[in-house]
DRENVOTI-234983 format. One record per residue (C-alpha): x, y, z. Coordinates in Angstrom, 2 decimals, decimal comma, padded with zeros to 5 digits. Example, Ala and Ser with C-alpha at 12.3 -4.5 7.8 and 13.67 -1.06 7.14 Angstrom:
2
rec xx=012,30	yy=-004,50	zz=007,80 .
rec xx=013,67	yy=-001,06	zz=007,14 .
***
This chain:
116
rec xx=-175,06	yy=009,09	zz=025,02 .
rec xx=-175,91	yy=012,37	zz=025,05 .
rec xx=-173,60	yy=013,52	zz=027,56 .
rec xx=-170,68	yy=011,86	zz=025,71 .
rec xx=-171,60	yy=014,15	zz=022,65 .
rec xx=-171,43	yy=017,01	zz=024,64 .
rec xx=-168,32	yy=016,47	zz=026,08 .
rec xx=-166,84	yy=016,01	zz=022,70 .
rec xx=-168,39	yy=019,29	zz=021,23 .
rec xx=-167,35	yy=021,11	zz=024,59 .
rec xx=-163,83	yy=019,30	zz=023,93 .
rec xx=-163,82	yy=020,19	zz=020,03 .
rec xx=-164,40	yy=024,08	zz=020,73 .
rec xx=-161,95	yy=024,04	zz=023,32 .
rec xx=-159,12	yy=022,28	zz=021,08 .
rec xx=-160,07	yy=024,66	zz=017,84 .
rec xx=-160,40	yy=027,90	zz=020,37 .
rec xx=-156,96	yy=027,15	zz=021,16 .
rec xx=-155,38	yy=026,81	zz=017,96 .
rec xx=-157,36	yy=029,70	zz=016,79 .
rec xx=-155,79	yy=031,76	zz=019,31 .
rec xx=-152,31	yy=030,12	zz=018,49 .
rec xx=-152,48	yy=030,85	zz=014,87 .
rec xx=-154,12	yy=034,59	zz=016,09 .
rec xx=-150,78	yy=035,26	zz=018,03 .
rec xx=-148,42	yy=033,98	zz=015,26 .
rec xx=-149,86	yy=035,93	zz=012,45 .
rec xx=-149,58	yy=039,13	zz=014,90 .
rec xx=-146,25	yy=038,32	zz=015,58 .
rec xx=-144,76	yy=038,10	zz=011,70 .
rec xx=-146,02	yy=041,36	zz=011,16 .
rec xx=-144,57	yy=042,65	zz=014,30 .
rec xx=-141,65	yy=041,35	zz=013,07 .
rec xx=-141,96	yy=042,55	zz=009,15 .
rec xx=-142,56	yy=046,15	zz=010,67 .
rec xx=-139,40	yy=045,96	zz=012,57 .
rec xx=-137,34	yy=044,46	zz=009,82 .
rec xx=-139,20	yy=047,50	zz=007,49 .
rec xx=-138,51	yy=050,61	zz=009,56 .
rec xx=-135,12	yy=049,48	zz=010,25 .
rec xx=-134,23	yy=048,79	zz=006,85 .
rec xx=-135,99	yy=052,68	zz=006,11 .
rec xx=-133,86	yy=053,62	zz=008,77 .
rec xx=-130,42	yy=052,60	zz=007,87 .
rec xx=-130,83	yy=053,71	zz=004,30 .
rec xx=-131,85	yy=057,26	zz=005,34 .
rec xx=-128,46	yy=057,19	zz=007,35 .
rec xx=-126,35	yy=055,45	zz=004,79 .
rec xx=-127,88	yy=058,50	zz=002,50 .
rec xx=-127,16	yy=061,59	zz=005,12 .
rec xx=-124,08	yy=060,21	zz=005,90 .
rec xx=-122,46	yy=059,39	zz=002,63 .
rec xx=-120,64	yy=062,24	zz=001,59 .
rec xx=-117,28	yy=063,03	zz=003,41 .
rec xx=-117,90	yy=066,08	zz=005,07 .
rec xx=-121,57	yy=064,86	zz=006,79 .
rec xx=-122,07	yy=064,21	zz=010,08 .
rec xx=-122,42	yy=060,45	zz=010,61 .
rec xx=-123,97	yy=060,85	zz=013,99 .
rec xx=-127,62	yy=061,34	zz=013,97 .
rec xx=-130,02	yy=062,31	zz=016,93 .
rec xx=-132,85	yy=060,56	zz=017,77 .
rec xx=-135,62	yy=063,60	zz=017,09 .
rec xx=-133,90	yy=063,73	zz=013,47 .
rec xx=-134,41	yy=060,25	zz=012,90 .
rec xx=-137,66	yy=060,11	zz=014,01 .
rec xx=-138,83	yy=063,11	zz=012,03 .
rec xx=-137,18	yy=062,27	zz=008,47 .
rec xx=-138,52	yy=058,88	zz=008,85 .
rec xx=-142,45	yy=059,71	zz=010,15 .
rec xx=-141,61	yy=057,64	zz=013,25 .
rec xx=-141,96	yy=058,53	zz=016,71 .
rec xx=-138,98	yy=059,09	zz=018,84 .
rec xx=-139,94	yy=056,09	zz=021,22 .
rec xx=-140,35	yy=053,52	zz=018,14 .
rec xx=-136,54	yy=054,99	zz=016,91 .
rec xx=-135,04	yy=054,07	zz=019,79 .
rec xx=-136,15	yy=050,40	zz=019,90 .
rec xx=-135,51	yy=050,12	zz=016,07 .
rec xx=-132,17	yy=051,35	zz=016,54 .
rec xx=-131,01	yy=049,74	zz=019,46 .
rec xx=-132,54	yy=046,02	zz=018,19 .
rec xx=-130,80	yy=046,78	zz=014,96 .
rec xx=-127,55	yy=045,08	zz=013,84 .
rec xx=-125,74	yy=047,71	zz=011,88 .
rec xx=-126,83	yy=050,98	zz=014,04 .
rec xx=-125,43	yy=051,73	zz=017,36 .
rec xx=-125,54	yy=054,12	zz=019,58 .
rec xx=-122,99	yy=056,64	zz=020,34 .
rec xx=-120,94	yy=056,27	zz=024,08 .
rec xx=-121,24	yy=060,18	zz=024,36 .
rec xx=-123,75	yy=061,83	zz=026,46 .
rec xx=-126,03	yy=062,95	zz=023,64 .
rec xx=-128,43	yy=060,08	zz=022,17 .
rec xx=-126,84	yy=059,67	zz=018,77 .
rec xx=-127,16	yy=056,93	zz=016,10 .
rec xx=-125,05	yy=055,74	zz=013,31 .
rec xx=-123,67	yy=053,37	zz=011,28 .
rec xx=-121,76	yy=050,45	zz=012,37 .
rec xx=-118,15	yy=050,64	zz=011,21 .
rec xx=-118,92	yy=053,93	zz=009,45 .
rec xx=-118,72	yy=056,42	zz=012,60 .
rec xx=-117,35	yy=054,14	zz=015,68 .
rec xx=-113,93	yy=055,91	zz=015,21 .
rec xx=-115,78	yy=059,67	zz=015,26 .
rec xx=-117,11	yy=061,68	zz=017,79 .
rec xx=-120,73	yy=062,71	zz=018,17 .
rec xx=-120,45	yy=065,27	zz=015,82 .
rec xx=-118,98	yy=063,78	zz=013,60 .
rec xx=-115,44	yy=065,06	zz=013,33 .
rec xx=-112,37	yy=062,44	zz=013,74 .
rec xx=-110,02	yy=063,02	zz=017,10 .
rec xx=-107,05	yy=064,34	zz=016,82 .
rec xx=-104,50	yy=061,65	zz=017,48 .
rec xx=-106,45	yy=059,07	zz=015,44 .
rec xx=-105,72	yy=059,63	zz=011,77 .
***
C-alpha cells in the first residue's frame, strides 16, 4: 500500500515537473519572439524615417543601426537578416535597407548609371 502511494507521488512530481518545464520554455519563447518582432519593427521604422526623403542614403551600416536604435551590433544583424522587409546589400560593405526601396541602388545610395 504504501509503496503504491509512493510511486504515484514520485509519478505525480515527475508528470507536473515536466509540464512545468514545458510551460517554462514556452513562456520564454513568446517573449523571445515579441522582442524580435519589437526591435525589428523599431528597426524598420528608423529606416523607413532616414531613408524617406529623396536625396538620403537608403543603405544603412550595421554600427549606425545599432547605435540609433540602443542595440548591439551582433543583435542588428540577426534582426535584420530574420527580418522580411530588410535585406542586406550584395556589396562588400555590411549595409541594410529596405526591401523594394534600395534593391535598385548601390551601397551608397546613389542609382547606376544605365538604370534610370
Amino acid at each position: 500500500m504504501v509503496a503504491d502511494t509512493v510511486g504515484d507521488g514520485i509519478f505525480i512530481g515527475a508528470a507536473g515537473g515536466a509540464a512545468a518545464g514545458v510551460i517554462i520554455w514556452l513562456i520564454d519563447r513568446l517573449r523571445d519572439c515579441e522582442l524580435e518582432w519589437r526591435e525589428g519593427r523599431r528597426i524598420l521604422q528608423w529606416l523607413e524615417a532616414v531613408s524617406a526623403r529623396e536625396d538620403a542614403l537608403k543603405w544603412r551600416s550595421t554600427r549606425a543601426i545599432a547605435s540609433y536604435n540602443n542595440l548591439t551590433e551582433d543583435r542588428v544583424r540577426y534582426v535584420c537578416s530574420r527580418h522580411e522587409r530588410i535585406v542586406l546589400s550584395t556589396g562588400n560593405s555590411e549595409v541594410w535597407a529596405i526591401k523594394g526601396r534600395a534593391r535598385d541602388m548601390d551601397h551608397s545610395g546613389v542609382v547606376p548609371r544605365g538604370t534610370t
